[in-house]
N, C-alpha and C positions, 0 to 999 in steps of 0.2 A: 292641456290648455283649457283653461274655463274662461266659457265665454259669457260675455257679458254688453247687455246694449243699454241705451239713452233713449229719451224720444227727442231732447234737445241737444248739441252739442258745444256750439261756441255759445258758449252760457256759464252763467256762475251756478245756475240752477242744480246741475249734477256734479260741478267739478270735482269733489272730492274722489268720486271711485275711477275717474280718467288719471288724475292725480299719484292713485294709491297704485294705478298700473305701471304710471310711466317714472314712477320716483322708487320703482321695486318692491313695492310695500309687501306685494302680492310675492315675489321670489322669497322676501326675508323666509314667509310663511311657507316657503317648501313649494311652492304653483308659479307654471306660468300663465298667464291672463291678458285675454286683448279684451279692446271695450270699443264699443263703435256704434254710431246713431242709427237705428232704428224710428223712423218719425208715421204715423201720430204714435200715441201713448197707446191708444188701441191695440194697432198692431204691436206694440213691443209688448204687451203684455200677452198676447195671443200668439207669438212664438215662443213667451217662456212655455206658456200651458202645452203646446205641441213639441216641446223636447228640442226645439233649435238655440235654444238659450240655459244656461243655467244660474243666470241671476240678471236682475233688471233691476237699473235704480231709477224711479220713475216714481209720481203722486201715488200716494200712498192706497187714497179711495179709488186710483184709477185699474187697481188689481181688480177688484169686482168685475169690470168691463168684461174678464175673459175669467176668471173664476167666482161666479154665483155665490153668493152669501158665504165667499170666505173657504168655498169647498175646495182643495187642490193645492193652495197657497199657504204662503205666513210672510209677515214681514220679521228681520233678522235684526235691522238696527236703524234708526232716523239718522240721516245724510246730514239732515240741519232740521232745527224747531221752524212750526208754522206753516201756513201758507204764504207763498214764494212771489205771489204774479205781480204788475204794478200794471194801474191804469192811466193809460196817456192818450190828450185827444192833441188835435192839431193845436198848434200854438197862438193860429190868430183869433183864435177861440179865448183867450184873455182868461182861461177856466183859473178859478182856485182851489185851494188844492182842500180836500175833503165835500166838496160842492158836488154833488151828482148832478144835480141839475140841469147842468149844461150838457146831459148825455140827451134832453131830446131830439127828438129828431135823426140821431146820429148812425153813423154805421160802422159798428163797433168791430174790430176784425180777435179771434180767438180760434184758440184750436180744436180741434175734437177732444174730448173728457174740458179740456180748460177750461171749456166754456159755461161749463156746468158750474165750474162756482163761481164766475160772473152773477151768470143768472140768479141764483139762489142770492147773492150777495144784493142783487139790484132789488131780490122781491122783499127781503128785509129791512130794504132802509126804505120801502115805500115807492120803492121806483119801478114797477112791475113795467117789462118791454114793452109789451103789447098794448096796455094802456098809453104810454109816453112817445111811441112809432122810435124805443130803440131796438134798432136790427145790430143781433148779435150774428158775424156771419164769418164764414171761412177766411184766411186771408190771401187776398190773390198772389199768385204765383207757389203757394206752400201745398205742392202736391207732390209725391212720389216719397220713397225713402229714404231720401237723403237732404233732405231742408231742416236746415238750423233757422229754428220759429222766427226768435226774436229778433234778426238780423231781416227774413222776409218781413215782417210786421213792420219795422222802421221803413225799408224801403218802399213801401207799401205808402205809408202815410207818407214820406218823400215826396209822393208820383202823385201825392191826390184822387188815391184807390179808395182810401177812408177817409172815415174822419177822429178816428183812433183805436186804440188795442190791449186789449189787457194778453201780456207776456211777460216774460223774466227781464230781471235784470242787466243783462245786457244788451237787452233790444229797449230798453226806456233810457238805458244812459248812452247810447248810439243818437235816438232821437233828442235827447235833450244837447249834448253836444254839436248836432248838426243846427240845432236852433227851427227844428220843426215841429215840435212836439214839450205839452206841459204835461207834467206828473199831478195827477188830479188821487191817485191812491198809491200806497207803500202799504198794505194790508200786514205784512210780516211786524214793523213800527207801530200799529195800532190804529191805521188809520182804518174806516168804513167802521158799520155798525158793530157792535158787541158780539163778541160771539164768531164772528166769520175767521180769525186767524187759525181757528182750530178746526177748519172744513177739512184740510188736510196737509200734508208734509211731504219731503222730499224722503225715501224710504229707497232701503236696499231689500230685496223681495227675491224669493224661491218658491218651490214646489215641494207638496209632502213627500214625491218622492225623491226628490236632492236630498233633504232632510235626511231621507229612512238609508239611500243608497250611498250616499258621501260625508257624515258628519262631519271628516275632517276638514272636507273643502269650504263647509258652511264654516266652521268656525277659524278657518282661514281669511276668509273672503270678511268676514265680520271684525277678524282683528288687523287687517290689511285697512279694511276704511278707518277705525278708532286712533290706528297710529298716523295717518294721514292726516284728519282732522287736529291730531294733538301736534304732529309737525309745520302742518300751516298757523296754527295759535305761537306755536314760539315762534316761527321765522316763517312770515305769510312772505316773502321776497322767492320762497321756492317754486310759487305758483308762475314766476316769470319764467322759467325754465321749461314749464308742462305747456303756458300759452305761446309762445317759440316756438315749439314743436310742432302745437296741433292745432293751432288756431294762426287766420290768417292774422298779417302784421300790423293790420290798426285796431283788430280787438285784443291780440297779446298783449300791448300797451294798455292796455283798461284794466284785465282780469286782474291783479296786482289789488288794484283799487277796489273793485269790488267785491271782491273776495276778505277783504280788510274788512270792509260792512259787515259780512255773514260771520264772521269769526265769533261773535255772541254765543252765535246759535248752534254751532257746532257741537253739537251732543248726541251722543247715538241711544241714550233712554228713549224708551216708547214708553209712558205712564198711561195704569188703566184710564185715569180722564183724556187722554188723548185718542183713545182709541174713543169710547162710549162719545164723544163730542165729531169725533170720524164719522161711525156710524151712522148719527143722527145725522149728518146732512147726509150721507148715502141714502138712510130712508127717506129725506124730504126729496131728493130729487131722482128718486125711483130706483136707484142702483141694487137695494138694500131691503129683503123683506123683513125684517125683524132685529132688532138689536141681538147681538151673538155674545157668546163669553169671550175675555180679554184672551183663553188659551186660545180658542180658535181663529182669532188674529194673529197673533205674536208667535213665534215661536219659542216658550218661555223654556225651554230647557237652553238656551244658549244666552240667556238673559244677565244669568251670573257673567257674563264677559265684558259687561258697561262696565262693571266696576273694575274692571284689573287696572 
């Protein structure tokens, strides 16, 4: 059984490798595979490093957290292009949509690692927190290991806990549907300054020694996601099936929908400018002492596998 965890769950953020367990992808491949949330990103990354995991699909720069410049890890394949998060403030905030602006004063709710590219994001367009009094801050009630982000984050700004949240896509279209909440960024679409959709990505991630000790399971585990991703492209209607199962019944009903959105981005290449554009915001916001070679990101002997 290879196991496998999330830092989010009812999310389109990671769907594809919950997807690729629960539609067999992973049996075709000769394995069987559970996959189960793990929350913050921190911690799912810090039980692959300790051997209770053998694969996490989770931000891409958020592996450094628990493996230092890249020493221990590799990533195997991109879940989906870009970075994923969307910023939404309260509604009667009248905000538009590419306007930062409206984030003074505010009390922004993010997760641990997520918030790190907030921050980087807000010092680029000019908006530095600390200067403007915004508080980038935990979001209430999302403690222990088992909280699906985006789902606390709506409910959060529901209650009038914030005054909004940068999370995944399924906690921004939770809030825009309830009618509490405007989408002020889509960073994945283009929106915020130049340069920030490439902070980081959604990534399927191991350990040198999965690599050295299971080849086959890595390139299992790597063709299990590609065939998922290429089965939701022809008939994204499968994902209603995966959200029935594992997700409760008013976000089963969305996943369909947005998971329709990501279907672009579904590519499992990792290009050296996406790693070197990684990097660079791991170094700008400390994660990262040095730019590394694209092998010792990637794990490039398994690389010939995008292309099948």
């Amino acid at each position: 059984m290879l196991r496998i965890a999330v830092p989010d769950f009812i999310s389109n953020s990671y769907f594809p490798i919950i997807a690729a367990v629960e539609l067999d992808f992973f049996k075709a491949e000769g394995f069987d595979a559970s996959v189960e949330l793990l929350f913050p990103v921190p911690k799912t990354y810090e039980a692959l490093r300790d051997g209770e995991l053998d694969f996490v699909v989770g931000s891409a720069h958020a592996a450094l957290m628990a493996f230092p410049d890249w020493q221990g890890a590799k990533l195997l394949a991109a879940v989906a292009q870009h970075m994923y998060w969307f910023l939404v403030v309260r509604r009667d905030l009248n905000a538009r949509r590419g306007d930062l602006s409206v984030l003074k004063g505010l009390r922004i709710g993010a997760a641990p690692g997520v918030n790190l590219g907030l921050r980087r994001l807000l010092i680029e367009a000019g908006m530095e927190p600390e200067k403007n009094d915004i508080q980038i801050i935990p979001i209430p009630g999302a403690s222990g290991a088992n909280v699906s982000f985006g789902l606390t984050a709506a409910k959060a700004l529901e209650e009038g806990k914030l005054d909004g949240f940068w999370a995944n896509g399924m906690g921004c279209e939770v809030a825009l549907r309830r009618n509490v909440g405007t989408m002020v960024l889509d960073v994945r679409r283009g929106d915020g300054p130049t340069g920030v959709q490439g902070y980081t990505f959604p990534a399927l991630v191991t350990t040198d020694r999965k690599i050295q000790q299971d080849p086959k399971a890595v390139t299992a585990a790597i063709r299990a996601l590609m065939h998922t991703q290429r089965a939701l492209r022809k008939e994204v209607g499968r994902a209603a099936a995966v959200g029935k199962k594992r997700f409760p019944p008013a976000e089963a009903e969305l996943i369909v929908e947005l998971i329709r959105r990501d279907l672009p981005y579904y590519k499992p290449e990792i290009t050296a400018q996406t790693v070197f554009h990684m990097n660079r915001f791991a170094q700008d916001i400390g994660l990262l002492s040095a730019q590394v070679p694209y092998d010792r990101v990637v794990a490039t002997e398994f690389s010939h596998l995008w292309e099948e």
